[in-house]
N, C-alpha and C positions, 0 to 999 in steps of 0.2 A: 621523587627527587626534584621533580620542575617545580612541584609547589612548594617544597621548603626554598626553593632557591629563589620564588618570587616571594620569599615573605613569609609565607602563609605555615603556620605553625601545627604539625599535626604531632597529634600524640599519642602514638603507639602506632599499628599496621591500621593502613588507610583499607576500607572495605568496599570491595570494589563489587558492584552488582548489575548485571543487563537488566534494564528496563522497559527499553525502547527499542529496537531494529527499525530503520530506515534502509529501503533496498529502492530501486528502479529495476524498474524492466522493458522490451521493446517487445511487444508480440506482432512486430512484423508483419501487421495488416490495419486497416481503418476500422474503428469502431463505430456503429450506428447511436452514438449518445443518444439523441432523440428518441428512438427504437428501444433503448436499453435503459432510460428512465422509466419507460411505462412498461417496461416485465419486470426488472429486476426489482426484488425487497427491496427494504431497506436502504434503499437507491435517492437521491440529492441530486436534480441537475436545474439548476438555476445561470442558462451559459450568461446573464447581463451582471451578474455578482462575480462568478470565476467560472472561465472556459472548460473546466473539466469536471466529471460527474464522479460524485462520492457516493463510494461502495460500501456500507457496514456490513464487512464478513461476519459470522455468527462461530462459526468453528472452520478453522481456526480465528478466535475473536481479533480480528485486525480490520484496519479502513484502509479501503483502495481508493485510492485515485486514480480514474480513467479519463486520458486525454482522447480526442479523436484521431490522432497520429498511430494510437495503436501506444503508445508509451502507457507507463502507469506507475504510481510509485505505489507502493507498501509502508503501513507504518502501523507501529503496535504490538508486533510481532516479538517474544521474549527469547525466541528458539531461531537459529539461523533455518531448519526444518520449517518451522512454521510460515518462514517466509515462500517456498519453495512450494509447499502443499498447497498454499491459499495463492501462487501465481496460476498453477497448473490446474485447481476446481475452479478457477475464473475462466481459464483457457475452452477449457470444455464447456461451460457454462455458456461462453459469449460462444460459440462454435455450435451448440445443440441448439441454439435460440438464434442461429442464424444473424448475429450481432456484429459478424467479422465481413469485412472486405478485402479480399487478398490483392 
């Protein structure tokens, strides 16, 4: 209804697909970025380009973003599940490798 009402002319049922899930989360502790570029895989931390350290999860296939506040965002994720798996194997991940500061 919004897009025929701007104009936009669709023709027959519009197909609506998740793609993409963008989620945040706060895990309530300091992360050692520094610490946690040189264990973690597939790990990205360049703080003079952007302050937070990129995570490629493998399974569930999504990229984190880890700020040092302990925030993080999610993106990738096709399953609201998949966001929720891949917060909580980071949780434990940055927790087993000693990553967190409470």
């Amino acid at each position: 209804k919004i897009l025929r009402s701007n104009g936009i002319i669709i023709i027959g049922e519009a197909e609506t697909k998740i793609q993409n899930i963008v989620a945040s989360a706060n895990l309530s502790a300091e992360i050692d970025l520094e610490k946690a570029a040189l264990t973690l895989e597939d790990s990205m931390y360049e703080p003079e380009q952007f302050p937070g350290l990129i995570y490629r999860m493998k399974n569930p296939k999504v990229v984190l973003l880890l700020f040092s506040s302990g925030k993080i965002v999610c993106t990738g994720a096709r399953q609201e599940n998949e966001v929720y798996q891949a917060v909580d194997l980071l949780y434990k991940k940055l927790y087993e490798l000693e990553l967190l500061r409470v």
